[in-house]
Phi, psi and omega in degrees: 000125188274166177215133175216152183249103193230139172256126193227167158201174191206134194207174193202147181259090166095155187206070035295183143157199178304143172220160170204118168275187176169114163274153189213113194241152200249127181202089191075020192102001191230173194218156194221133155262126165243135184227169168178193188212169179216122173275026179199114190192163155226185229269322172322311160305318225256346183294280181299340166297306180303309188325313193305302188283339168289339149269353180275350175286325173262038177278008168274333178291133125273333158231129181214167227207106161248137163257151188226118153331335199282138321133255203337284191333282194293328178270006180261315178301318172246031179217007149087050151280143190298146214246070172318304174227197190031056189293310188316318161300304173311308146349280187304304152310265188343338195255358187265334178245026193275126167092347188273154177250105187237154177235097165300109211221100124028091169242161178283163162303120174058037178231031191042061162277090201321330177292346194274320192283324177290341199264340178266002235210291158336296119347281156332290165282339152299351176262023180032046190249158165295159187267147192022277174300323159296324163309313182310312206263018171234323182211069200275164202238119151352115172292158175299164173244043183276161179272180180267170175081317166053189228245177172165175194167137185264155178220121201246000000 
């Protein structure tokens, strides 16, 4: 039984706009990033994306365990919130995690969780937007009004 650990995130330049995701996956000790960009997107998409390739990367993992900065992400896989738009994702995730035991597990953003900050950090320059510290110190954005700790829940 394989155990694989992934970190994903997703950003966007303008919201459509240039978007770029990247999961960062943890394994036996080793660490692998799959990334990529899309040039008309929104951040949402680019969320559910990073989730789609990171699993489609860990497709040998029967268990795995993602964190995601995204709220959307993580309560539509385990509290059944309703899938309004991007069906074609939602779609793809479900068939990616059908048979798998994944535990979807809720991090703040930008609160230095390293898998969270490399995945974002990644994600970033690929949506060709600047790093980190140069967005905080150009535009800092309001915290979420999500609680600590955010939801998980395993899915077989």
């Amino acid at each position: 039984m394989s155990r694989i650990t992934i970190f994903t995130d997703g950003a966007c330049k303008g919201n459509p706009g240039r978007g770029g995701w990247a999961a960062v996956l943890y394994e036996n000790g080793s660490q692998r990033v799959v990334s990529g960009h899309d040039p008309w997107t929104t951040n949402n998409r680019m969320e559910m994306l990073a989730a789609i390739r990171g699993l489609e990367a860990a497709s040998g993992a029967d268990q795995v365990v993602i964190y995601t900065d995204s709220a959307l992400v993580v309560n539509t896989m385990t509290k059944g919130w309703k899938r309004n738009k991007n069906q074609d994702l939602w779609d793809d995730l479900d068939r990616l995690a059908a048979g798998r035991e994944i535990t979807w597990k809720w991090v703040r953003g930008h609160n230095g969780t390293p898998g969270n900050e490399l995945a974002d950090s990644i994600a970033s320059r690929e949506a060709g937007l600047p790093p980190a510290l140069e967005r905080q110190q150009a535009a800092p954005h309001p915290s979420k009004s999500i609680p600590p700790g955010g939801s998980n829940r395993k899915q077989k």
